[in-house]
C-alpha beads as a LAMMPS data file, in Angstrom:
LAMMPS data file: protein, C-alpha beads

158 atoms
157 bonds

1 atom types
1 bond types

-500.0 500.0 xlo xhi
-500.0 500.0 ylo yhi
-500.0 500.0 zlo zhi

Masses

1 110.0

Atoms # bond

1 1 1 -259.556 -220.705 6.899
2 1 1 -255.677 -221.278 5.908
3 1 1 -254.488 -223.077 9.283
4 1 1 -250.497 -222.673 10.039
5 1 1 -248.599 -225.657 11.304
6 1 1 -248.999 -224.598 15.486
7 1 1 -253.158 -224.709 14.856
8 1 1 -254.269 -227.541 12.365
9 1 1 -257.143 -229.827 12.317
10 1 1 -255.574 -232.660 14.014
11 1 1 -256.505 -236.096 12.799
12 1 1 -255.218 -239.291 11.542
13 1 1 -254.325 -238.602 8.255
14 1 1 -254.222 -242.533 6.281
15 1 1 -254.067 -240.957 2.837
16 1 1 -252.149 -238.322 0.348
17 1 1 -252.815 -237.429 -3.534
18 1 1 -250.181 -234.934 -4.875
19 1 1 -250.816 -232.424 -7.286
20 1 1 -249.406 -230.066 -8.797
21 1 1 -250.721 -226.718 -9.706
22 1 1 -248.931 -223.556 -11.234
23 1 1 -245.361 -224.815 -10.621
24 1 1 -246.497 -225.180 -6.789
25 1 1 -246.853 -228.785 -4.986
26 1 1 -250.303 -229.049 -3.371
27 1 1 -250.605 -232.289 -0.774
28 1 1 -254.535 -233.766 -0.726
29 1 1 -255.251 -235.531 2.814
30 1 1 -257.604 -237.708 3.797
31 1 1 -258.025 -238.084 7.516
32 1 1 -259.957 -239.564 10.442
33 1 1 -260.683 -237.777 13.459
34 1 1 -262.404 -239.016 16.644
35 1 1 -264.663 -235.864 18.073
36 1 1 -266.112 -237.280 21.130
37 1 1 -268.780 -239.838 21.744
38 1 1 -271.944 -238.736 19.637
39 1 1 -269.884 -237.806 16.512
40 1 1 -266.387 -238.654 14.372
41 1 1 -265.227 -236.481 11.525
42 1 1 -263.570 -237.345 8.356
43 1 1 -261.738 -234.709 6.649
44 1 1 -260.250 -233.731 2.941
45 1 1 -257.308 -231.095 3.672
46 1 1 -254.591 -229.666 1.407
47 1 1 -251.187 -229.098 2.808
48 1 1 -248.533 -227.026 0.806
49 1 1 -245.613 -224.551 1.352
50 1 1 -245.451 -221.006 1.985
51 1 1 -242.091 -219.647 2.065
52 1 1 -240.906 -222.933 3.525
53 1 1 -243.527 -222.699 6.668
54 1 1 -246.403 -225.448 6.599
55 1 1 -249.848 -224.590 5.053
56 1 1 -253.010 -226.122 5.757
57 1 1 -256.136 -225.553 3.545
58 1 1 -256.529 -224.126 0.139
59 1 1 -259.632 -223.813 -2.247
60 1 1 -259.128 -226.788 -4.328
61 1 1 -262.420 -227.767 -3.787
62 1 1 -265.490 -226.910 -5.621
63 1 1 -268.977 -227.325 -4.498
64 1 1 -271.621 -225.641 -6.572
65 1 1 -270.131 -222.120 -7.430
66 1 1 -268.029 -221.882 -4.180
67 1 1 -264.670 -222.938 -3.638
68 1 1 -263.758 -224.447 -0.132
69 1 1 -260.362 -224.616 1.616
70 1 1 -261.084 -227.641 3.229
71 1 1 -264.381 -230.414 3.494
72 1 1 -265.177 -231.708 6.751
73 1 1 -267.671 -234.494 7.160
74 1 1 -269.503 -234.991 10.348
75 1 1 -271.736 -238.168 11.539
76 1 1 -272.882 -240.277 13.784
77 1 1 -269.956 -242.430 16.065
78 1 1 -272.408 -245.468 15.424
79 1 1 -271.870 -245.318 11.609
80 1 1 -268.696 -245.818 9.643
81 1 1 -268.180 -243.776 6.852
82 1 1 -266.116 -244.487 3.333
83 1 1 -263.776 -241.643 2.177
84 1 1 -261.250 -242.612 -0.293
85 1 1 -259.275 -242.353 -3.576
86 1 1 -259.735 -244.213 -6.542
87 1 1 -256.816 -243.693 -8.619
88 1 1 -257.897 -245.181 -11.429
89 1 1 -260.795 -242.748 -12.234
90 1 1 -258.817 -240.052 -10.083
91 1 1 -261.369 -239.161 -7.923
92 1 1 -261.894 -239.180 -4.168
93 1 1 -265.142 -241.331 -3.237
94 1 1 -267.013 -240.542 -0.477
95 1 1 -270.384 -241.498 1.302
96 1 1 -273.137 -239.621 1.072
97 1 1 -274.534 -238.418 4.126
98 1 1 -277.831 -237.969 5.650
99 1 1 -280.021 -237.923 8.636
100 1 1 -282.725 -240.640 8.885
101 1 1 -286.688 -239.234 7.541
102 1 1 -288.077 -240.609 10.798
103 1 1 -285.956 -237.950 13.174
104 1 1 -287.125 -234.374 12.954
105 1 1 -284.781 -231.833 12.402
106 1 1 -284.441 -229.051 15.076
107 1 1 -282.495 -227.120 17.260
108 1 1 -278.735 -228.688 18.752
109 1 1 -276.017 -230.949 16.400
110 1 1 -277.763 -233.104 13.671
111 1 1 -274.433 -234.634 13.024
112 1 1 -275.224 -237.171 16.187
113 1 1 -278.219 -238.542 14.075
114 1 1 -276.258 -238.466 10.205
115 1 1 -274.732 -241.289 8.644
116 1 1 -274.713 -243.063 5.246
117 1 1 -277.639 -243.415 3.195
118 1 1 -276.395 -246.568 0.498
119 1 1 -275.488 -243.222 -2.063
120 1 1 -271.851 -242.255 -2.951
121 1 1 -270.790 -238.458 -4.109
122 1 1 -267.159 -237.779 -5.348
123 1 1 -264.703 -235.049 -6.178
124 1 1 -263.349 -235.630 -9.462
125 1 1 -259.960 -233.628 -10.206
126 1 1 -260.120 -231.201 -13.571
127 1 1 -258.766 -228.614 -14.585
128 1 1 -256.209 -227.842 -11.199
129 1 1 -259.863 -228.255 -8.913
130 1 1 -261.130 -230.781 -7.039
131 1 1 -265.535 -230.780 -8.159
132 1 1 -268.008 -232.155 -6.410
133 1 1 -269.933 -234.893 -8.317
134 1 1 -273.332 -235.723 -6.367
135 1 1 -275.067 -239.055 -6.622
136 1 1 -272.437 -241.276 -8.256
137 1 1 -272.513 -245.181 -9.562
138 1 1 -269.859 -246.396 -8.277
139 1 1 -271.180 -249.841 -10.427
140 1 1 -270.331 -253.512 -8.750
141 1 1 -267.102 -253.860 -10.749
142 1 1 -265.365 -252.088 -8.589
143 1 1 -263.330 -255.038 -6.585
144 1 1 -260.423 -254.947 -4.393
145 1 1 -256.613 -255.642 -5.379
146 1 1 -256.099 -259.154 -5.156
147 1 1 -253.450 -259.854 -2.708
148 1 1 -251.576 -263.055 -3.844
149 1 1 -250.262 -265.605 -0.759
150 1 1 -246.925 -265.752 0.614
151 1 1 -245.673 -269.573 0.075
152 1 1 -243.213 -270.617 2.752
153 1 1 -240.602 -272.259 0.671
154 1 1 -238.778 -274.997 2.738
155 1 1 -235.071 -275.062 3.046
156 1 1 -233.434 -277.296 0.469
157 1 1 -233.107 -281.308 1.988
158 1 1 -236.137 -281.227 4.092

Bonds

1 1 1 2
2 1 2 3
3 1 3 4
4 1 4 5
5 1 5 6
6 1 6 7
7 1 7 8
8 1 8 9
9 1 9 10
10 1 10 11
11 1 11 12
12 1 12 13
13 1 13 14
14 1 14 15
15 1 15 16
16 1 16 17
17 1 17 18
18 1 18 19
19 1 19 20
20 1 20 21
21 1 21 22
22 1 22 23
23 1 23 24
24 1 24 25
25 1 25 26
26 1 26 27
27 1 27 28
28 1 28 29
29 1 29 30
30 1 30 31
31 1 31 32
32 1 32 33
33 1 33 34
34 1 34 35
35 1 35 36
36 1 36 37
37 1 37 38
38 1 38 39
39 1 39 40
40 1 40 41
41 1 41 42
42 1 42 43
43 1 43 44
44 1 44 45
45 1 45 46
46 1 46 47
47 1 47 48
48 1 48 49
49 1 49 50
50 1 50 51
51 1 51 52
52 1 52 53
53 1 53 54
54 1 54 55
55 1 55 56
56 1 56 57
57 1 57 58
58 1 58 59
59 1 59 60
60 1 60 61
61 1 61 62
62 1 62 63
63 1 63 64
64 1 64 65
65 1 65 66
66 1 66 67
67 1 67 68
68 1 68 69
69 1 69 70
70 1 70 71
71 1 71 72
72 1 72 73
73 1 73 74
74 1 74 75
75 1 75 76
76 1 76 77
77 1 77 78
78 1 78 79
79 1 79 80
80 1 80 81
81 1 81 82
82 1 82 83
83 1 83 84
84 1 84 85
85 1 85 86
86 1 86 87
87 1 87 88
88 1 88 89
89 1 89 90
90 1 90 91
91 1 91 92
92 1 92 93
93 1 93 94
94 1 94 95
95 1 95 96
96 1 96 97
97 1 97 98
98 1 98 99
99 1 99 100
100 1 100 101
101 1 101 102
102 1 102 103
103 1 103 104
104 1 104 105
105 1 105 106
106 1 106 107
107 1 107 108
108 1 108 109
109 1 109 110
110 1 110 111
111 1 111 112
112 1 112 113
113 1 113 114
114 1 114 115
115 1 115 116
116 1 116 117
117 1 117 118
118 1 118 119
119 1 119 120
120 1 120 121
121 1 121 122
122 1 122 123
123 1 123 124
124 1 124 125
125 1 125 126
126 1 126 127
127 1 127 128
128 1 128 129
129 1 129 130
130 1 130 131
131 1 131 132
132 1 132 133
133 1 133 134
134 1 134 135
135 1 135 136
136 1 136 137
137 1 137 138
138 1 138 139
139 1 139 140
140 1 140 141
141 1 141 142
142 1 142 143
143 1 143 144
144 1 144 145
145 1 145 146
146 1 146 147
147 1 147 148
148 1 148 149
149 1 149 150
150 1 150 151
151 1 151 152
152 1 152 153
153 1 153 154
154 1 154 155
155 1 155 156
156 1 156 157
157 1 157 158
């Protein structure tokens, strides 16, 4: 659903990607929200502007031959999941998830028993849509920034 500003999926957003599609500024977030003690949620929304009122959701996303306003990811509280953007190959990374072989599935929320399985999907922007890219390599190259050390420099005659 398209979510005004007065009812939103509130979460910690840590993350924006602008776009720009059809002369209209699209904003992608990335956010963390805490559901309660079984389960936590990450979520990809897309804020924008409708005659100067706040916007939330829009089908930017592609998975398969639907298009989604929003993805929301739901696992266990015991797990931490990765959801982020690599600007370099423009695409939003993202652990896959899964529930263990061992539990059987059944009646009641699964999402208490998901979490990451070591596999990575993505969302790769083309073409004005976000599409989904299942099973990536995200290869071993991919390192950190390097963050260089701050040198005190002492004051001059000491």
């Amino acid at each position: 659903a398209k979510l005004r500003d007065d009812a939103w999926i509130g979460c910690v957003w840590y993350d924006m990607i602008t776009r720009k599609k059809g002369g209209k500024m699209y904003y992608v977030l990335l956010g963390w929200k805490g559901r309660n003690t079984l389960t936590t949620q990450k979520v990809i929304d897309v804020l924008s502007f409708q005659s100067k009122k706040v916007q939330f959701g829009y089908p930017l996303f592609k998975t398969g031959k639907t298009y989604k306003n929003r993805i929301l990811f739901e696992y266990t509280a015991s797990a931490t999941m990765s959801l982020r953007y690599e600007a370099k190959e423009d695409m939003i990374v993202f652990d896959h998830l899964s529930v263990p072989a061992h539990i059987q599935s059944g009646e009641g929320n699964m999402a208490q028993f998901t979490g990451p399985d070591g596999t990575y999907d993505a969302l790769e922007y083309k073409k004005g849509k976000w599409n989904l890219l299942k099973d990536i390599d995200i290869g071993t190259n991919w390192k950190p920034k390097k963050v260089k050390p701050v040198i005190p420099v002492p004051p001059e005659g000491k």
